[in-house]
C-alpha positions as CSV (number, residue, x, y, z in Angstrom):
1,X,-35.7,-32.1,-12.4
2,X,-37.5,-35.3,-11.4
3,X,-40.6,-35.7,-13.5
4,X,-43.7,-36.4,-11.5
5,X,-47.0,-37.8,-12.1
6,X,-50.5,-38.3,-10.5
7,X,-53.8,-40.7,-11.0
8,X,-57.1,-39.3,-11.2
9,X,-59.4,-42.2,-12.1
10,X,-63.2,-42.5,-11.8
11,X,-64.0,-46.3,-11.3
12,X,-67.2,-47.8,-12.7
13,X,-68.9,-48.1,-9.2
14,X,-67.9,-44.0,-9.2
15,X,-65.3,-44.4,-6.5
16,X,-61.8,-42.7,-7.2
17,X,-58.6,-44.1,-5.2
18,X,-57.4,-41.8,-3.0
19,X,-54.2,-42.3,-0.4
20,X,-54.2,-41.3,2.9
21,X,-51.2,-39.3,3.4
22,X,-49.5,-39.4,7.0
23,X,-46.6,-38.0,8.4
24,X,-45.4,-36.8,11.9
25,X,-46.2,-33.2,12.8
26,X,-48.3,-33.0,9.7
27,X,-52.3,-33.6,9.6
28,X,-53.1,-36.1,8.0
29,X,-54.6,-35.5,4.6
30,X,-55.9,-38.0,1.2
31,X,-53.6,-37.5,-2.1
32,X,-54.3,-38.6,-5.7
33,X,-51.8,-42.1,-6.1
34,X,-48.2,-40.9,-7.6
35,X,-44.8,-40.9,-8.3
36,X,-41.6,-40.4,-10.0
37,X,-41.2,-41.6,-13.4
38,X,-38.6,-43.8,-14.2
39,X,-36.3,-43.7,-17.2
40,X,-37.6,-45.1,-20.8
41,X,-41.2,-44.8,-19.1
42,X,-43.9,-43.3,-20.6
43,X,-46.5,-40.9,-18.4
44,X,-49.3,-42.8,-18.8
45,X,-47.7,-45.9,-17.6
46,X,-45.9,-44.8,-14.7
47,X,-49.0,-43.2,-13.0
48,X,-50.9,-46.7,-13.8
49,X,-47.7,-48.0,-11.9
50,X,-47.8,-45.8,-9.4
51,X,-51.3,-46.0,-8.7
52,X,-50.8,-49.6,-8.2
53,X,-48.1,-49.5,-5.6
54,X,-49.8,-46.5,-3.8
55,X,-53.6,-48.2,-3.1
56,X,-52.3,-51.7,-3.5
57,X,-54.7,-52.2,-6.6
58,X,-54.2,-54.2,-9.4
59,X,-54.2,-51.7,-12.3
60,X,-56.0,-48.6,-11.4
């Protein structure tokens, strides 16, 4: 089993990041940044990782 993770952060300016999910065949829909967690990680850091990649943000 693959462990997963997910970012739910509330900024100072009360904005949260949020992906917009698209796929073919699928409506579209807005996700909480996430991802797999890679060997030796620990949670915390992989969904601040994560987070990063999905929104293109500079720690989350």
């Amino acid at each position: 089993m693959i462990e997963r993770v997910r970012h739910a952060h509330v900024t100072a300016d009360e904005t949260m990041p949020v992906i917009r999910r698209t796929r073919p065949g699928i409506p579209e829909r807005w996700v909480l940044p996430g991802g797999g967690v890679e060997a030796g990680d620990e949670s915390r850091e992989a969904a601040l990782r994560e987070c990063d990649l999905g929104t293109g943000r500079d720690r989350c």
